[in-house]
ChimeraX commands (.cxc) that place a marker at each C-alpha (Angstrom):
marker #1 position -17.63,-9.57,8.89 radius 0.5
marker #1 position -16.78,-9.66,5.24 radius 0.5
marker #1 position -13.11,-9.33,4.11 radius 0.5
marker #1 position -12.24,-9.28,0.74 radius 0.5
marker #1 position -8.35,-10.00,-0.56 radius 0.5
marker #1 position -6.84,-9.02,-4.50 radius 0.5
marker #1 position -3.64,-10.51,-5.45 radius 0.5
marker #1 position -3.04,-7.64,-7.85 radius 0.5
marker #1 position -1.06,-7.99,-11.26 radius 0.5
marker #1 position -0.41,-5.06,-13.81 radius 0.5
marker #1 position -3.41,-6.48,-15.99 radius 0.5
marker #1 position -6.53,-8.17,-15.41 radius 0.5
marker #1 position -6.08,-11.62,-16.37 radius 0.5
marker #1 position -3.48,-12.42,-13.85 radius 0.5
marker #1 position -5.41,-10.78,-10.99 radius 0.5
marker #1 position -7.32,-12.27,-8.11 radius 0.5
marker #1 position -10.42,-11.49,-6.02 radius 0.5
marker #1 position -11.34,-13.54,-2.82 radius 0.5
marker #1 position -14.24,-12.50,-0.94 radius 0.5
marker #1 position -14.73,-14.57,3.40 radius 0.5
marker #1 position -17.51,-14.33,5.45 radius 0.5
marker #1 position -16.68,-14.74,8.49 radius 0.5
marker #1 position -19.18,-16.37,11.37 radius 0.5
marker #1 position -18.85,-17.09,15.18 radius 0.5
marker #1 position -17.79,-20.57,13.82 radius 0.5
marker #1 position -16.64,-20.61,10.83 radius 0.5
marker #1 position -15.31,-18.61,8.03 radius 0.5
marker #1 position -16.77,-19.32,4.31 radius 0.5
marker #1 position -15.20,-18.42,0.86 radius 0.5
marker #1 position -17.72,-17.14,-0.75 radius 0.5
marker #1 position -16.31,-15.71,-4.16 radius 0.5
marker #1 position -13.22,-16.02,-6.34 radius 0.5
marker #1 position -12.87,-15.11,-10.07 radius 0.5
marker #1 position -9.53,-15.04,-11.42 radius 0.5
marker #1 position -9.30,-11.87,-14.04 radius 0.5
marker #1 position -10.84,-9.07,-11.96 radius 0.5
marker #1 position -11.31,-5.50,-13.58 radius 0.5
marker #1 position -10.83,-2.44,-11.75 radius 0.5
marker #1 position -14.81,-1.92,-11.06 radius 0.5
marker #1 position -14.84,-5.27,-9.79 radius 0.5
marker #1 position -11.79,-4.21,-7.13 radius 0.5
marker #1 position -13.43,-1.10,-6.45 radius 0.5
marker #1 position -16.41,-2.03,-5.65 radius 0.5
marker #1 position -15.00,-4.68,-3.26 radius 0.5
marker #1 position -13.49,-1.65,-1.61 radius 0.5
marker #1 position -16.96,-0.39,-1.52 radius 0.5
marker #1 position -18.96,-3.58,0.35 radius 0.5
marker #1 position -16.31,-5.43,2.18 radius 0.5
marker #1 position -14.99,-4.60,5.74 radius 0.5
marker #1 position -11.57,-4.52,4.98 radius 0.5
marker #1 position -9.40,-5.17,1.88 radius 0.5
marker #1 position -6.03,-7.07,1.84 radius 0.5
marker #1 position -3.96,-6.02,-1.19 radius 0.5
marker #1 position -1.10,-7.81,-2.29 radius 0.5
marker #1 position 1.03,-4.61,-4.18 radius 0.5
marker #1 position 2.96,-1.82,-2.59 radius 0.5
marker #1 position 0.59,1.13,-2.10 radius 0.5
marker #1 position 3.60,3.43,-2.66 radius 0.5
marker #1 position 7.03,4.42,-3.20 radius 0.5
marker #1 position 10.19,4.75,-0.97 radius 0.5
marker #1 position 10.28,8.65,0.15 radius 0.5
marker #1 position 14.27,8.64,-0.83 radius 0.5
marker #1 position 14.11,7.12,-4.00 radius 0.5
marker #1 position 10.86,9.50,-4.86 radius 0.5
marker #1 position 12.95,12.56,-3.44 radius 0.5
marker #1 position 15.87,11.44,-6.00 radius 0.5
marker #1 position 13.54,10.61,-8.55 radius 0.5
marker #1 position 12.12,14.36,-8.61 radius 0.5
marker #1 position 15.80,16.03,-8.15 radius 0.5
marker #1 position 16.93,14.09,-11.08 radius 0.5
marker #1 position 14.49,15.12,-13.39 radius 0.5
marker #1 position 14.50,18.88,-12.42 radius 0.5
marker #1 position 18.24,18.70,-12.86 radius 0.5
marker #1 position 19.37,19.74,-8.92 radius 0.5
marker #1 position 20.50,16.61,-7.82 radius 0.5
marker #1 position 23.32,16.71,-5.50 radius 0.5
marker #1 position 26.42,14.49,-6.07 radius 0.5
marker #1 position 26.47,12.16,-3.75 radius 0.5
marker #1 position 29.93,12.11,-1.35 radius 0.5
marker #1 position 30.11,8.76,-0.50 radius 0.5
marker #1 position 30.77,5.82,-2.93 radius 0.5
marker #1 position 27.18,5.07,-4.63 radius 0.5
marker #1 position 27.41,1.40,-4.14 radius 0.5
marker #1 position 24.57,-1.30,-2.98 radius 0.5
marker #1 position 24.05,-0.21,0.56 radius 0.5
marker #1 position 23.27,3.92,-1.14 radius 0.5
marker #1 position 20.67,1.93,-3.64 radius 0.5
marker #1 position 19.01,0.08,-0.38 radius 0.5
marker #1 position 17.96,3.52,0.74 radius 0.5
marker #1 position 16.29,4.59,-2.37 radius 0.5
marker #1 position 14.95,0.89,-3.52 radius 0.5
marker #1 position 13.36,-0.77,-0.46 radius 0.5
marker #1 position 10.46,1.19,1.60 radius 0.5
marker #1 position 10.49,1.58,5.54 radius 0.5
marker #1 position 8.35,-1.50,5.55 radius 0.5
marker #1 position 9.66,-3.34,3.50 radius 0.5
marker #1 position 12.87,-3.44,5.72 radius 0.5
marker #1 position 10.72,-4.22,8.98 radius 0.5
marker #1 position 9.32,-7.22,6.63 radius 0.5
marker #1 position 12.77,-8.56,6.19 radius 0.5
marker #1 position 13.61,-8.29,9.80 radius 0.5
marker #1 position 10.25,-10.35,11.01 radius 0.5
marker #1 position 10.30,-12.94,8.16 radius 0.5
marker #1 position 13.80,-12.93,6.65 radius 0.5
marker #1 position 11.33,-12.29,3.34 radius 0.5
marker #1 position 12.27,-9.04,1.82 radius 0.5
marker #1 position 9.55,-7.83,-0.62 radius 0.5
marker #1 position 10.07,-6.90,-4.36 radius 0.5
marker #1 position 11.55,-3.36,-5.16 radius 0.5
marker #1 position 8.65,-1.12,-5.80 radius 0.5
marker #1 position 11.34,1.24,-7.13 radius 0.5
marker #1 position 13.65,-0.57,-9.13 radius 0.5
marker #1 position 11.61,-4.34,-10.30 radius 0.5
marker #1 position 8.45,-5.64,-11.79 radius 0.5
marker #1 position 6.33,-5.25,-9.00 radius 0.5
marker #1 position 6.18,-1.22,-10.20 radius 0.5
marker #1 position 4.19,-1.77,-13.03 radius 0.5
marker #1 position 1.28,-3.56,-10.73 radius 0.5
marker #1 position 1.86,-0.40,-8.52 radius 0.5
marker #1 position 1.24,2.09,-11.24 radius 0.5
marker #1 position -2.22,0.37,-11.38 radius 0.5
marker #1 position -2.90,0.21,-7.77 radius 0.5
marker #1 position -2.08,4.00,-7.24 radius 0.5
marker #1 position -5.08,4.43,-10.49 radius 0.5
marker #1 position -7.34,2.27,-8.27 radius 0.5
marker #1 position -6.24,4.43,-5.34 radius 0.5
marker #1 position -7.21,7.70,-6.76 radius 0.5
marker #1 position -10.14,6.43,-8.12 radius 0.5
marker #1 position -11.35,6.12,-4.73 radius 0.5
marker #1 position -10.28,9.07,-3.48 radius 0.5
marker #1 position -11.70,10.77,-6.01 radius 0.5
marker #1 position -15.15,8.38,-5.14 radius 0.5
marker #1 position -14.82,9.62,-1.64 radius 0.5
marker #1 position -13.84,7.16,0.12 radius 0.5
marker #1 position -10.78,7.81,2.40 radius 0.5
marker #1 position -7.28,6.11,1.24 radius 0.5
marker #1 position -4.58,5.44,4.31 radius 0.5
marker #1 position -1.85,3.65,2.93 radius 0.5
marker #1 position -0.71,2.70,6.66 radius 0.5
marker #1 position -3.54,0.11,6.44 radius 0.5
marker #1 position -6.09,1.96,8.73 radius 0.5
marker #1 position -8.97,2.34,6.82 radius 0.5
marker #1 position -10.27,0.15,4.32 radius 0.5
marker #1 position -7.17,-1.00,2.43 radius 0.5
marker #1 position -4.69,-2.79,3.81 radius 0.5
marker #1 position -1.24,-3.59,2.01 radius 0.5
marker #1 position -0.54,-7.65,2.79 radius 0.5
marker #1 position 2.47,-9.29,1.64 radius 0.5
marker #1 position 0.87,-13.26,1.06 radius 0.5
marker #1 position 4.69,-15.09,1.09 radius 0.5
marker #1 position 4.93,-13.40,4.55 radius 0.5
marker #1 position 1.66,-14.48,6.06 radius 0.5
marker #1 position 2.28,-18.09,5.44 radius 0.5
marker #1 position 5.60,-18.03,6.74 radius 0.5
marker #1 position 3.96,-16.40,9.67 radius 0.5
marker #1 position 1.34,-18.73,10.42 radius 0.5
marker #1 position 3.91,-21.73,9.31 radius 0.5
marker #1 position 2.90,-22.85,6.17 radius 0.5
marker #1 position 4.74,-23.19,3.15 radius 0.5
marker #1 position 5.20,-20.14,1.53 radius 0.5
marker #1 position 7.39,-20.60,-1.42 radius 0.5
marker #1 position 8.28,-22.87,-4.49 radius 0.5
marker #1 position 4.32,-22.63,-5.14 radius 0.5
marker #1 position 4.42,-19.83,-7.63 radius 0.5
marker #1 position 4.04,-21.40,-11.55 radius 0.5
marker #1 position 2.35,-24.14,-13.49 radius 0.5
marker #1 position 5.28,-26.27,-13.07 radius 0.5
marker #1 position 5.12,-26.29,-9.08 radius 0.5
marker #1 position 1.52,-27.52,-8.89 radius 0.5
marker #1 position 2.61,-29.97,-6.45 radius 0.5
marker #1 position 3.65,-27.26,-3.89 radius 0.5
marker #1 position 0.28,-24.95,-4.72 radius 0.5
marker #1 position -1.24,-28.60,-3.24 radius 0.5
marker #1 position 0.82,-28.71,-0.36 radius 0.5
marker #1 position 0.04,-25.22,0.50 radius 0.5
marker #1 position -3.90,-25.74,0.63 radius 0.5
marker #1 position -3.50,-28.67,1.86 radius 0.5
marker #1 position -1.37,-27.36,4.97 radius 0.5
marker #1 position -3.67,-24.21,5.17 radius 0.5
marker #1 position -7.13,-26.60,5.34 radius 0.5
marker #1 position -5.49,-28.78,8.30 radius 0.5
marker #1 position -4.73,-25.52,9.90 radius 0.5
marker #1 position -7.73,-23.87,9.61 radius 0.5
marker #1 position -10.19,-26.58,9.32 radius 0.5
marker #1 position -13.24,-23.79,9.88 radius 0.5
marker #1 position -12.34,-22.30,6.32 radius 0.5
marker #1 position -15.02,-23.70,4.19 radius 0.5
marker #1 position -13.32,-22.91,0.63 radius 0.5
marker #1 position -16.90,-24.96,-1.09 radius 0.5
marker #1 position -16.40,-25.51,-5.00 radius 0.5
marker #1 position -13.68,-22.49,-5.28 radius 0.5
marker #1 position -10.73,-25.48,-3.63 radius 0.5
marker #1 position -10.05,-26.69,-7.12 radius 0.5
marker #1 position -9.49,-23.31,-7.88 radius 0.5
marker #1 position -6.98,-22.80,-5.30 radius 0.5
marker #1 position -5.49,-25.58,-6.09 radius 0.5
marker #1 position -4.80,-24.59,-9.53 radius 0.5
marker #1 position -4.09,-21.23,-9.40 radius 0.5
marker #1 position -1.67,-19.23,-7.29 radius 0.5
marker #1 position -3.20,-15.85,-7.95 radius 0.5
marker #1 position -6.59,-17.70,-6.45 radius 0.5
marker #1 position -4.62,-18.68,-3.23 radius 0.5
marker #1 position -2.80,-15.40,-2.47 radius 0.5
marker #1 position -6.15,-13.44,-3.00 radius 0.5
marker #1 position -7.79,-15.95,0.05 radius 0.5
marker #1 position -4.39,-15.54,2.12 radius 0.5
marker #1 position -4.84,-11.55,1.16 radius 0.5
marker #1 position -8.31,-11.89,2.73 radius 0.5
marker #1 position -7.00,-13.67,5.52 radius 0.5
marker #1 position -4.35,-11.31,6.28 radius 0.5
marker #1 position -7.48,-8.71,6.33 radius 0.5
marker #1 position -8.99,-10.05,8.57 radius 0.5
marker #1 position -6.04,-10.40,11.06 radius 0.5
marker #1 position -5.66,-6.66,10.23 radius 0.5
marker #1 position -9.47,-6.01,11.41 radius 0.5
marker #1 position -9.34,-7.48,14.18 radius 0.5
marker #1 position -5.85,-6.33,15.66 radius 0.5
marker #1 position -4.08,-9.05,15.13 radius 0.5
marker #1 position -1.74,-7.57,12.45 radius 0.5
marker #1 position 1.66,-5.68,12.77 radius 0.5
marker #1 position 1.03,-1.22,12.75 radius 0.5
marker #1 position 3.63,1.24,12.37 radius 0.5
marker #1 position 4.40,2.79,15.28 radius 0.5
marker #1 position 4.88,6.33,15.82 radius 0.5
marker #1 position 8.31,6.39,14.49 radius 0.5
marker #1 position 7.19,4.32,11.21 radius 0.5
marker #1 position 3.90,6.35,11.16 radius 0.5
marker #1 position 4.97,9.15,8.97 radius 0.5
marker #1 position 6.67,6.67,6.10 radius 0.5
marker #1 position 3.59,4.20,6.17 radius 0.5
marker #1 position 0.99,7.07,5.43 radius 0.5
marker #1 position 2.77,7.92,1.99 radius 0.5
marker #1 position 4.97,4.52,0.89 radius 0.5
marker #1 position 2.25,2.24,2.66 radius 0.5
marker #1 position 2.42,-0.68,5.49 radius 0.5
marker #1 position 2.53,-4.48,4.89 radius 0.5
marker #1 position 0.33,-5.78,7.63 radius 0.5
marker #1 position 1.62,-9.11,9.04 radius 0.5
marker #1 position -0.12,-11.63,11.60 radius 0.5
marker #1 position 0.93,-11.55,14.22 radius 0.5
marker #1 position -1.43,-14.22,16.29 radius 0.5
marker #1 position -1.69,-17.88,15.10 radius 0.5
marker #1 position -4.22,-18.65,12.17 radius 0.5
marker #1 position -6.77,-20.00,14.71 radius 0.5
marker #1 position -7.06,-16.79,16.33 radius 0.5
marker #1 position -8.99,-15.77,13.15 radius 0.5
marker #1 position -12.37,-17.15,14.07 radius 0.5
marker #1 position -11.68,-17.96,18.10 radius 0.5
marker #1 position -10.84,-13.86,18.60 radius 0.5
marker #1 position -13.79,-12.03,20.46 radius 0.5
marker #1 position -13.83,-9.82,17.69 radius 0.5
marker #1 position -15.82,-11.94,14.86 radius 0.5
marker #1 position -19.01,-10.35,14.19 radius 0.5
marker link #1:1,2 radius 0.2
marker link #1:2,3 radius 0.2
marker link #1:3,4 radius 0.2
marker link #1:4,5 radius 0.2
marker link #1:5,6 radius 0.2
marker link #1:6,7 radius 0.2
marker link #1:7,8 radius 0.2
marker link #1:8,9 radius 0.2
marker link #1:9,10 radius 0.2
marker link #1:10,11 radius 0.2
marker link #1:11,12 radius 0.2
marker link #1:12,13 radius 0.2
marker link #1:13,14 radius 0.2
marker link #1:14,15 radius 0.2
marker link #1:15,16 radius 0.2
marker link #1:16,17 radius 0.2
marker link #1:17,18 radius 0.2
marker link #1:18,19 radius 0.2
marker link #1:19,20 radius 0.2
marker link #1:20,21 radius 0.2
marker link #1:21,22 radius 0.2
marker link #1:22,23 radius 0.2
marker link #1:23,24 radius 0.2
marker link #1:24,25 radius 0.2
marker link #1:25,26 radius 0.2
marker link #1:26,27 radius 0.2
marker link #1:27,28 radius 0.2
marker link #1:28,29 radius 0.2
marker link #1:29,30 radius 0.2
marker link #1:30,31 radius 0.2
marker link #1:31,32 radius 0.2
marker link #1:32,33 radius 0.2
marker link #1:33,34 radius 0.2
marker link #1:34,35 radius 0.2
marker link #1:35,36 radius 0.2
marker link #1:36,37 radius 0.2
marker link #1:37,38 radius 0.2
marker link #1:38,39 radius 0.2
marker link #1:39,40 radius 0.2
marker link #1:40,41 radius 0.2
marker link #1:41,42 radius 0.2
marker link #1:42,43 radius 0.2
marker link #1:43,44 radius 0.2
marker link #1:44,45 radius 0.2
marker link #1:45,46 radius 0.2
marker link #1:46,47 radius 0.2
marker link #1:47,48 radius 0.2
marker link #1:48,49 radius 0.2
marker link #1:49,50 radius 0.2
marker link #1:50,51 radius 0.2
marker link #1:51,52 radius 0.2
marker link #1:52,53 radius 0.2
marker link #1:53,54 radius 0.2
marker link #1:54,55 radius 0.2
marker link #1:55,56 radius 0.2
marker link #1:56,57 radius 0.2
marker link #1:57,58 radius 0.2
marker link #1:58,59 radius 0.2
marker link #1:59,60 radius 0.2
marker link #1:60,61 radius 0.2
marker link #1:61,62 radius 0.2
marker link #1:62,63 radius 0.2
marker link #1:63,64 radius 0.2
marker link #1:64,65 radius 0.2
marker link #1:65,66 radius 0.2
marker link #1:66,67 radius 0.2
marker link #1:67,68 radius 0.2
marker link #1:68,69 radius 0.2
marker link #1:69,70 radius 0.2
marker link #1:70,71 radius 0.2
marker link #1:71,72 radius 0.2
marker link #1:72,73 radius 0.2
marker link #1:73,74 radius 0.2
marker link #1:74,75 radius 0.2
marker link #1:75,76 radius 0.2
marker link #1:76,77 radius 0.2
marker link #1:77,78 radius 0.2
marker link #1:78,79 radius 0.2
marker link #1:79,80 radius 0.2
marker link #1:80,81 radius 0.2
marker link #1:81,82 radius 0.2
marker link #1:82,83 radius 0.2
marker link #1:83,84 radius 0.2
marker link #1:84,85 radius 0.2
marker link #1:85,86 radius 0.2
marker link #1:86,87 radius 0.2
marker link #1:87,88 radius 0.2
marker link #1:88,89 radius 0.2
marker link #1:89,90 radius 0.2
marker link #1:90,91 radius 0.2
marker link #1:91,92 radius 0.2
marker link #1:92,93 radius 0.2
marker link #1:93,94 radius 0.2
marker link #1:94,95 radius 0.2
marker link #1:95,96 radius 0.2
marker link #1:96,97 radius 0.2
marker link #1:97,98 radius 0.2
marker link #1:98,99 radius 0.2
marker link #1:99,100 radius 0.2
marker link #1:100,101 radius 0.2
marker link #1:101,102 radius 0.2
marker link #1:102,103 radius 0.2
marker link #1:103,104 radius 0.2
marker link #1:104,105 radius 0.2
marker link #1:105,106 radius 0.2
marker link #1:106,107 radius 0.2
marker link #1:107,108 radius 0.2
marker link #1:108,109 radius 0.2
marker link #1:109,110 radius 0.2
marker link #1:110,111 radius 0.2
marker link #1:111,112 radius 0.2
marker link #1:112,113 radius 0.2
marker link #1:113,114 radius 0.2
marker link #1:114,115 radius 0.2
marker link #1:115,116 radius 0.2
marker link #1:116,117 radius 0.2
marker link #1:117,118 radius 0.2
marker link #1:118,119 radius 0.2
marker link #1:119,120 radius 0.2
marker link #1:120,121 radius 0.2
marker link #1:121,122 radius 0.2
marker link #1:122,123 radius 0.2
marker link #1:123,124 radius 0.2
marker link #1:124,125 radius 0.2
marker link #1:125,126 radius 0.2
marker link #1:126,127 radius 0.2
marker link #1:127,128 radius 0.2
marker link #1:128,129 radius 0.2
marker link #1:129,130 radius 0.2
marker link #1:130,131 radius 0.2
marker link #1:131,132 radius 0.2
marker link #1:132,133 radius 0.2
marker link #1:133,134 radius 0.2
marker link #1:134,135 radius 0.2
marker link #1:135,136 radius 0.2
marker link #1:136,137 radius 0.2
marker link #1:137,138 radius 0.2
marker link #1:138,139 radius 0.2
marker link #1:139,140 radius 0.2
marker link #1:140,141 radius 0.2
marker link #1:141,142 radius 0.2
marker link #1:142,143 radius 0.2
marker link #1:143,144 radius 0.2
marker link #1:144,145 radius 0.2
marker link #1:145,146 radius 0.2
marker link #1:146,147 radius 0.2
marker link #1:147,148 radius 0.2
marker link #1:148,149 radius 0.2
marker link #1:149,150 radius 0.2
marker link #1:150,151 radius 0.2
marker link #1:151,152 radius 0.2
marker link #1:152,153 radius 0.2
marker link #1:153,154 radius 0.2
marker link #1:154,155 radius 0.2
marker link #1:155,156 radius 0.2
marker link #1:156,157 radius 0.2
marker link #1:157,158 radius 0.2
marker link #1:158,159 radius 0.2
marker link #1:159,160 radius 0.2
marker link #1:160,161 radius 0.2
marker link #1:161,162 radius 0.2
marker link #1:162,163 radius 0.2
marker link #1:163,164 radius 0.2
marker link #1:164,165 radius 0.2
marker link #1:165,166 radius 0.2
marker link #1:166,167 radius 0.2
marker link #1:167,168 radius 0.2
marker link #1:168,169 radius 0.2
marker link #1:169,170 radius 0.2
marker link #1:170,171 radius 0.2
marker link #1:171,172 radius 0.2
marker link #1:172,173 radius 0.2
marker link #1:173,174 radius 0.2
marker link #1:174,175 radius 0.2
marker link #1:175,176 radius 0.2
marker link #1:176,177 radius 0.2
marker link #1:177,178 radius 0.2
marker link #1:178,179 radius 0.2
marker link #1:179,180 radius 0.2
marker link #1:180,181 radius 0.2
marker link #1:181,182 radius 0.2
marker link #1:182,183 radius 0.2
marker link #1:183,184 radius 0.2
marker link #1:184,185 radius 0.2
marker link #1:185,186 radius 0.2
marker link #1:186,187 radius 0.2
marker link #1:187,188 radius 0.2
marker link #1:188,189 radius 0.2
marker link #1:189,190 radius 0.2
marker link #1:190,191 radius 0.2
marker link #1:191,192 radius 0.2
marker link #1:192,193 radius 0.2
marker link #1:193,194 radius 0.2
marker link #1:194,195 radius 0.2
marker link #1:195,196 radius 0.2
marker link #1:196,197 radius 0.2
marker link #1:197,198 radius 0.2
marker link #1:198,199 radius 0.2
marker link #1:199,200 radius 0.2
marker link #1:200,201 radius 0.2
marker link #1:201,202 radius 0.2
marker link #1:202,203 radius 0.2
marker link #1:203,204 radius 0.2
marker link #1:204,205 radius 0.2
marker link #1:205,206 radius 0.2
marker link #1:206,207 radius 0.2
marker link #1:207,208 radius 0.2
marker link #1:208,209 radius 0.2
marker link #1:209,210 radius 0.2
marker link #1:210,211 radius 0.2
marker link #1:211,212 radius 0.2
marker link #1:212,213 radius 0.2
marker link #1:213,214 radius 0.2
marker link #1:214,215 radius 0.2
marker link #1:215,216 radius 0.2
marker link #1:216,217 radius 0.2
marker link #1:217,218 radius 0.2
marker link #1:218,219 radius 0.2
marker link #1:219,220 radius 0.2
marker link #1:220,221 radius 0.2
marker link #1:221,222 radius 0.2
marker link #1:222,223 radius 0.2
marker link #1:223,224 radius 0.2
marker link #1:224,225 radius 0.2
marker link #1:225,226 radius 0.2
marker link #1:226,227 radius 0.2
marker link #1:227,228 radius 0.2
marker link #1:228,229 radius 0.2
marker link #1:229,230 radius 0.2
marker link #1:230,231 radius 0.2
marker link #1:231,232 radius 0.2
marker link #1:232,233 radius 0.2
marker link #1:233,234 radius 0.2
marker link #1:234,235 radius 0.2
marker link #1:235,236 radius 0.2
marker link #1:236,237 radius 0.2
marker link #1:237,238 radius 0.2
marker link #1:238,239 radius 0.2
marker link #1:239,240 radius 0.2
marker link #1:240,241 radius 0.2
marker link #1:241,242 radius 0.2
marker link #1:242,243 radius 0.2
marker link #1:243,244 radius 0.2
marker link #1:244,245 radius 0.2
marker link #1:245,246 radius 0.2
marker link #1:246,247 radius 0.2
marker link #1:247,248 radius 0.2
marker link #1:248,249 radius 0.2
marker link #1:249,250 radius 0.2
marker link #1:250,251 radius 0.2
marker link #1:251,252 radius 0.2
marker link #1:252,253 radius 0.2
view
């Protein structure tokens, strides 16, 4: 199997590819190049098994709903006092909530931080390969899969914040240190000093990771209730085995 994971950033140069090869024993990093185009992205799409992206793969229904009534000039005034809990509903996705309740890590806003402008990119790259022909479900069950990095650490209990920055290169060394110990069958070759100094490099390998976990059914799905919001505001797939499980699952092929 051959998972590939993009830690995805409104331009290229902060942007991440990681492609694993996974074995019966082991599981090998073959690739990483830090400032990834979109051809490069889609054409992972193209060869890899599955894809772990680390960016919303769309927008809160409510807030999208009030978005459109806005503009056309029919919004209704709302009867209740428009306060923090009202902007929850339109900021924060379906998932993004069931994040928050697993982890206690709630995701950036799609709808209302940052994090939109690297969105606005990813639903280009999304069209682009629907467009391609190849089919796009946001709920993460075809080739794409919407992985939250942060998340997947604190999942498989490593650290998962304070890493982020030149200035916390210490942490970035904890973290691949604690991920190596864990998952001494990850062979990251002469990308490690890479990781090491480069968060965008480590949350593309924990995207492709979290893809793999995804493959192989070892990853949170919405459930029928959820089913209807992940196929249009996307899913963030979390592990939900520990990271051994990875390469000892029945699955690798």
């Amino acid at each position: 199997m051959l998972t590939a994971g993009i830690d995805l950033a409104a331009e290229d140069t902060n942007t991440a590819l990681a492609w694993i090869r996974w074995t019966a024993t082991g599981a090998v990093l073959e690739e990483l190049t830090v400032g990834v185009g979109d051809d490069q992205i889609l054409r992972a799409v193209s060869v890899a098994d599955k894809v772990g992206i680390d960016c919303p793969l769309g927008w809160p229904e409510p807030f999208v709903e009030f978005i459109i009534a806005h503009h056309r000039g029919y919004l209704a005034a709302p009867t209740d006092v428009v306060g923090r809990d009202w902007r929850r509903t339109l900021a924060w996705r379906r998932t993004d909530m069931v994040t928050h309740e697993l982890t206690g890590r709630l995701s950036l806003s799609v709808a209302a931080d940052r994090i939109a402008h690297t969105a606005m990119r990813c639903a280009a790259l999304l069209a682009r390969l629907a467009a391609n022909g190849t089919p796009v479900d946001r709920s993460g069950g075809g080739a794409i899969v919407e992985v939250y990095p942060a998340a997947s650490l604190k999942q498989w209990g490593l650290p998962y914040r304070g890493y982020k920055g030149r200035q916390n290169g210490n942490a970035l060394n904890d973290l691949v240190n604690g991920l190596l110990n864990s998952a001494p069958w990850l062979q990251l070759g002469d990308f490690e000093l890479v990781c090491r100094s480069s968060d965008h490099a480590i949350d593309a390998v924990v995207a492709a990771l979290t893809a793999r976990a995804a493959a192989i059914g070892q990853a949170t799905r919405p459930g029928p209730a959820e089913l209807a919001a992940a196929n249009t505001e996307g899913w963030i797939a979390l592990p939900t085995t520990p990271l051994a499980s990875l390469i000892t699952s029945n699955a690798t092929r």
